[in-house]
C-alpha positions in Angstrom: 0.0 0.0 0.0 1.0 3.3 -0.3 2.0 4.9 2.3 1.8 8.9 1.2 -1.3 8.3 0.3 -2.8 6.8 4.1 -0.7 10.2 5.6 -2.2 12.7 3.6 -4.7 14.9 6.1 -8.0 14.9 4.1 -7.8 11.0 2.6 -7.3 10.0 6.5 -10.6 12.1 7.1 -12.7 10.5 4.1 -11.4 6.9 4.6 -12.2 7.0 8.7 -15.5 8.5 8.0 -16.3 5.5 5.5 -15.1 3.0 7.9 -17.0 4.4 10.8 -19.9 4.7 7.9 -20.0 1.1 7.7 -19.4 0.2 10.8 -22.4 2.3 12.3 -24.9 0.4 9.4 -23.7 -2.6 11.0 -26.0 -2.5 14.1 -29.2 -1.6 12.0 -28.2 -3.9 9.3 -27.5 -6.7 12.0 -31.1 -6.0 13.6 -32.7 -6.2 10.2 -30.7 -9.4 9.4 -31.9 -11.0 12.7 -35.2 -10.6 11.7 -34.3 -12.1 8.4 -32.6 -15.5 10.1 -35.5 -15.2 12.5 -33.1 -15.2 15.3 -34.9 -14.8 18.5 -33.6 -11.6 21.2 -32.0 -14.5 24.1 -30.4 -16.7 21.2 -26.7 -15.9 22.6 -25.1 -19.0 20.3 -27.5 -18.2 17.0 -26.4 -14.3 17.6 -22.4 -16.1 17.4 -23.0 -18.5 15.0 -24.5 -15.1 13.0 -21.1 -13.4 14.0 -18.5 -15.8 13.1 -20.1 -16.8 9.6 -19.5 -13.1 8.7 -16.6 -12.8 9.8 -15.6 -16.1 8.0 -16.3 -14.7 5.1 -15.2 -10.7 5.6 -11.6 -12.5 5.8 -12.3 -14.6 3.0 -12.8 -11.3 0.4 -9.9 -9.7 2.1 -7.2 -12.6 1.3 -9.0 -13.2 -1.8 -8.8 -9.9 -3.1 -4.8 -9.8 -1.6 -4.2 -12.8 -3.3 -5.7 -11.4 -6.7 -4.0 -8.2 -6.8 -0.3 -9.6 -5.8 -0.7 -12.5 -8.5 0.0 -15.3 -5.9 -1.1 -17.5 -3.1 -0.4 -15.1 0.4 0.3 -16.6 3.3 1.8 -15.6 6.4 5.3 -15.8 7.3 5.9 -18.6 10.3 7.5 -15.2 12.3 4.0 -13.6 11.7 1.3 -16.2 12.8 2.1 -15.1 16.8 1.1 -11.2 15.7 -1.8 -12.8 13.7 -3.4 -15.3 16.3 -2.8 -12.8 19.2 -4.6 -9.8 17.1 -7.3 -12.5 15.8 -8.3 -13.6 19.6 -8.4 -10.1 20.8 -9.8 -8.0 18.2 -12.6 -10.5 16.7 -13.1 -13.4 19.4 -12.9 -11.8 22.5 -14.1 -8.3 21.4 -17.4 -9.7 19.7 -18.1 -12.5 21.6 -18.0 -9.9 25.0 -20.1 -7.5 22.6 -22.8 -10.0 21.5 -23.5 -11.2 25.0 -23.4 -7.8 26.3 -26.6 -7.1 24.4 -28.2 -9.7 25.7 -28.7 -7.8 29.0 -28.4 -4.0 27.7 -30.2 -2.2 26.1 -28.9 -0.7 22.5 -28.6 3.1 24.1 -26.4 2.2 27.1 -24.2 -0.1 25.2 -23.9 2.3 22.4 -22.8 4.9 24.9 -20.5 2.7 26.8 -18.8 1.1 23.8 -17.8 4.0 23.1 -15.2 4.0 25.8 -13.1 2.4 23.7 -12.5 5.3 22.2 -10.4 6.6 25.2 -9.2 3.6 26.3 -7.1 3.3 22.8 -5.7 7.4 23.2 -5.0 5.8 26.8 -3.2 2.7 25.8 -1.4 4.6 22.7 0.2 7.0 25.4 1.8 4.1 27.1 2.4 2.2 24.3 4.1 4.5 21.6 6.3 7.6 22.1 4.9 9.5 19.3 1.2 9.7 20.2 1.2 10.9 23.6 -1.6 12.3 25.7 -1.7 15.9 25.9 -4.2 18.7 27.3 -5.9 19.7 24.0 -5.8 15.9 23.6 -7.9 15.0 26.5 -10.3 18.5 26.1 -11.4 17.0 22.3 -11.8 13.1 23.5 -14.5 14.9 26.7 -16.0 17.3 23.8 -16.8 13.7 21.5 -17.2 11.3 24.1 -19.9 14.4 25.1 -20.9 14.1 22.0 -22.0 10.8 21.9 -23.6 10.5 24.9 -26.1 13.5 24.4 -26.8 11.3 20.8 -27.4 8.4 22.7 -29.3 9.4 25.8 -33.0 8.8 26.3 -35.3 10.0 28.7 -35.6 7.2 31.8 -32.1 5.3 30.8 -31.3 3.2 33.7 -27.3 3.7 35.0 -27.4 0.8 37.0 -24.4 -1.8 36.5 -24.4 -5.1 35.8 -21.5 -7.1 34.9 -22.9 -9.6 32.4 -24.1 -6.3 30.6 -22.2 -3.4 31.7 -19.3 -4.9 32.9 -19.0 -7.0 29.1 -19.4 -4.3 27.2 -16.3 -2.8 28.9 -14.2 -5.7 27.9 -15.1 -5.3 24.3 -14.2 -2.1 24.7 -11.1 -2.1 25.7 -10.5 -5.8 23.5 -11.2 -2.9 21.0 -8.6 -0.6 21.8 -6.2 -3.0 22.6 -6.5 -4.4 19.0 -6.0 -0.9 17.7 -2.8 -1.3 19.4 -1.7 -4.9 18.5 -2.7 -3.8 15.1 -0.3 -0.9 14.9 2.8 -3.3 16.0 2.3 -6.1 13.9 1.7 -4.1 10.3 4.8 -2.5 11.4 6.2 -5.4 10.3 3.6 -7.5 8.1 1.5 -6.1 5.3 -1.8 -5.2 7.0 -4.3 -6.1 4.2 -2.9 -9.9 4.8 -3.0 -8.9 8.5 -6.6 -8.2 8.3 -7.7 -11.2 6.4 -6.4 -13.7 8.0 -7.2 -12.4 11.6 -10.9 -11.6 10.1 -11.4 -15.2 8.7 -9.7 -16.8 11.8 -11.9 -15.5 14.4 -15.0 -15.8 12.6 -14.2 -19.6 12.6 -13.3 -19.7 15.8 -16.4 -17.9 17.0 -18.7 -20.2 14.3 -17.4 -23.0 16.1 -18.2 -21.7 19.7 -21.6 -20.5 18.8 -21.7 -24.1 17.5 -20.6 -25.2 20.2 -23.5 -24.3 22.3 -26.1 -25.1 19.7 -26.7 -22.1 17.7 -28.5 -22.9 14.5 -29.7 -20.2 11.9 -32.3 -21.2 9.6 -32.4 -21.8 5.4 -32.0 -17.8 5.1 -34.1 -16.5 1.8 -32.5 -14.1 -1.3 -33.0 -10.9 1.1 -31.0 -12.9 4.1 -28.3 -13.8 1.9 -28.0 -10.1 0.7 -27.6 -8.7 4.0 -25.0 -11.8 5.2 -23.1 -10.5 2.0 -23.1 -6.8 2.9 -22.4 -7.2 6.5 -19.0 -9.2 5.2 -18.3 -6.4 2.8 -18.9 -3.9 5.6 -16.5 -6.2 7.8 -13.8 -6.8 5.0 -13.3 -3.4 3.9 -13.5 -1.2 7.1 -11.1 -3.4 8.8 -8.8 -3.5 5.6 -8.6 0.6 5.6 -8.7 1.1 9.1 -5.6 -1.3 9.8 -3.9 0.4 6.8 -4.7 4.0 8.6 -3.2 2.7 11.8 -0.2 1.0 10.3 1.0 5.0 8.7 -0.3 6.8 11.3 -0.4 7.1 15.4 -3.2 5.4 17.3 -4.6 7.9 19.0 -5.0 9.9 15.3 -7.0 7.5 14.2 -9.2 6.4 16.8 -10.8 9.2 17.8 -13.0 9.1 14.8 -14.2 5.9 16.4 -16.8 8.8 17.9 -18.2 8.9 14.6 -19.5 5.1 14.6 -22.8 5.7 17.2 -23.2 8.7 15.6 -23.9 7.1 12.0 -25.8 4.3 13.8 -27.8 6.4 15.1 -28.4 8.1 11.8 -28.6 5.1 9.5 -30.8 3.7 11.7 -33.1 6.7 11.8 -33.2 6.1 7.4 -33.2 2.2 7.6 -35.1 1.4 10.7 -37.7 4.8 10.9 -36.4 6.6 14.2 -37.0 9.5 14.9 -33.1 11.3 15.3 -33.5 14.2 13.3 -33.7 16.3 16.0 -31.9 19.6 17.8 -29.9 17.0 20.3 -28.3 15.0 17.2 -27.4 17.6 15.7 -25.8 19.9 18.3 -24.0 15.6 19.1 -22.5 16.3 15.8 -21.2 19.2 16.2 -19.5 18.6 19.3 -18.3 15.1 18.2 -16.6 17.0 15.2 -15.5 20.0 17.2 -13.3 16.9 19.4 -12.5 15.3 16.2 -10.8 18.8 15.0 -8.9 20.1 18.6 -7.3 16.5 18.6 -6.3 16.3 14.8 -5.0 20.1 15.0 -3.1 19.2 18.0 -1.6 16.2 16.4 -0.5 18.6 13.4 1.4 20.7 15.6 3.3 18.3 17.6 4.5 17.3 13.7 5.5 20.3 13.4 7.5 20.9 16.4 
């Protein structure tokens, strides 16, 4: 890939906005396609089983397509299955299997909002983790001013703050499975090429999880053409967010590029206002938008100038 062209200012803006895009269909899309594989709210193992076959085949496309444009069979150097495995486990198993049975006991506003911790756990981690992409002042002033953001986006009237650990505490798992991911991803493209990365740690997982959901007697039935459109766009979604998103973090400093991980309940909330019929279109989304860009721009400015210095 080239790398001048995942560093450039305004094609990091347009590619994170698509991923986040995508990944914000994803929870309309997913609710629609349960209804679709009439998957029933308390199936845990149906909602895996569900998971891991798109996964499966999000990792599938990517090698696929890496295998297509290099002209040859890719697969993974024996020095890079560790980075693979260890990314794989944390960033699809552990992250989605947390995430699915979170929702099992939250509702969709509160684990919207507290996913979205994530977020700072990856500035966090990034501050420990590499010496470029340290925490700063302005740093932590944008991450409040999105994180604000979302939360005024997701908040309903009556939301119950109560914490329960096989909801609440879950979701905090994935979160931070999330962020540390971000930062697993960042070592090993350093030294692998992060398209292959992302295919094989995509397609792994989802078999992994396939087989646990399997495991515990998760079934799906005989899904019509409709079903089989919305398994094949949910893998799209999956195989091309992940393939830009770990090229963005491979050129460029964590905390950079996951702050616009703000952006993902914000188009969830949006798309599913068009795909679903909610009513968001109102003064509190859009004054969420504004402040979740606002974060997105103090943070990005103050990267600039520590470039600079």
């Amino acid at each position: 890939m080239n790398k001048n062209f995942f560093t450039k200012p305004l094609n990091i803006l347009l590619l994170a906005i698509v991923s986040t895009a995508l990944w914000g269909s994803a929870i309309p899309v997913i609710k629609i396609g349960y209804e679709a594989y009439q998957i029933e709210g308390n199936d845990v193992a149906s909602k895996l089983l569900f998971a891991g076959i798109r996964f499966f085949f999000a990792g599938l496309i990517v090698v696929i397509y890496d295998c297509i444009v290099k002209k040859k069979i890719v697969v993974p150097r024996k020095d890079e299955w560790g980075g693979i495995l260890g990314l794989s486990a944390v960033q699809t198993v552990f992250e989605y299997i947390f995430f699915y049975l979170s929702l099992t006991y939250l509702s969709g506003v509160k684990g919207s909002i507290l996913n979205s911790i994530g977020n700072f756990f990856a500035v966090i981690l990034a501050h420990f983790a590499f010496t470029n992409d340290k925490l700063t002042v302005k740093k932590i002033v944008g991450c409040i001013l999105g994180f604000g953001g979302v939360v005024l986006c997701c908040f309903e009237q009556g939301m119950d703050f109560s914490f329960k650990f096989q909801g609440d505490g879950f979701i905090l798992i994935a979160a931070f499975c999330f962020a540390l991911g971000s930062v697993i991803t960042k070592k090993v493209t350093a030294k692998s090429e992060s398209v292959m990365v992302t295919g094989y740690q995509l397609g792994i997982g989802g078999i992994i999880i396939m087989i646990i959901g399997l495991a515990f007697g998760g079934h799906i039935k005989a899904p019509d053409v409709s079903a089989v459109f919305i398994m094949v766009y949910l893998s799209l979604l999956s195989s091309v967010a992940f393939t830009v998103w770990a090229a963005l973090l491979k050129y460029n400093p964590v905390g950079k590029i996951s702050i616009y991980c703000f952006l993902n309940p914000v188009f969830g909330v949006i798309l599913s206002g068009v795909l679903l019929g909610e009513d968001i279109f109102n003064i509190r989304s859009l004054i969420s938008l504004l402040l979740v860009s606002l974060g997105i721009y103090i943070v990005n400015a103050t990267i600039g100038k520590e470039k600079k210095a």
